[in-house]
C-alpha positions in Angstrom: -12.0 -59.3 67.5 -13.4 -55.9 68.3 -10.4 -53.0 68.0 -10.5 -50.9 71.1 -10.8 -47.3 70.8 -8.1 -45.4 72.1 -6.8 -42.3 74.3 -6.5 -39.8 71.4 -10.1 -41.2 69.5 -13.2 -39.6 69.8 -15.1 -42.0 67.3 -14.2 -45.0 65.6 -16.0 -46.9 63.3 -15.0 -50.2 60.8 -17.0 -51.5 58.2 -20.8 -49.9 59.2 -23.5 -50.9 57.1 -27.4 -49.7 57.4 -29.7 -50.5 54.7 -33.9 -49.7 54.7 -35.4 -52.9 53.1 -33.4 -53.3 49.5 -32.0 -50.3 49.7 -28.1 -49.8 51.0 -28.2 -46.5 53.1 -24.5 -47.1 54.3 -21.8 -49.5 53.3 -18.5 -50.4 54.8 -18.5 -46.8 56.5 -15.1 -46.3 58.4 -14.2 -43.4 59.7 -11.7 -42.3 62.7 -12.0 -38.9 64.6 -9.6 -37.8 67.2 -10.5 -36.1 70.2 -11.2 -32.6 69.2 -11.3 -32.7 66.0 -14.2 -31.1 64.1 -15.5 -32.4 61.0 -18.1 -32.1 58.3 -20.2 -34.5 56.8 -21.5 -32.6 53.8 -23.4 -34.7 50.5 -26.9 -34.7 48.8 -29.6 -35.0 50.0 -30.3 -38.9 50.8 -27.1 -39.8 51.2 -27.1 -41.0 54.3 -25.7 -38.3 56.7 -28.5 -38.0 58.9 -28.8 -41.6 59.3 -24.7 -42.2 60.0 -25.1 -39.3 62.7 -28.0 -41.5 64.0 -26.3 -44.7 64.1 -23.1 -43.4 66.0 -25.5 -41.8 68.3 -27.0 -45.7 68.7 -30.3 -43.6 68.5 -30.4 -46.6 65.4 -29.5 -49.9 64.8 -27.0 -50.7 62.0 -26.8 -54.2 60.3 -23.3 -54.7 61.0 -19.8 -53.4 61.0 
């Protein structure tokens, strides 16, 4: 069953996945951020910020999770 974001959550996300052919982009991504909370996604180049951003944004579609 889905979990229901609450009052306090900005974004909440369980178990995303994204891969481009063979190759896993994201896996089993969770992550929780409250309502005014700022964060940082900061990693190499490749490693799938961009496309996380993208897929919270539903500007792309993720496999599952």
């Amino acid at each position: 069953m889905a979990e229901l974001i609450t009052e306090d959550q900005a974004i909440k996300v369980r178990g995303l996945n994204k891969s481009y052919g063979d190759f896993n982009v994201l896996k089993s991504i969770s992550l929780d951020v409250q309502r005014g909370e700022k964060i940082v996604l900061c990693g190499p180049s490749g490693s799938g910020k961009s496309t996380l951003i993208r897929c919270i944004n539903r500007l792309e579609r993720h496999d599952s999770g």
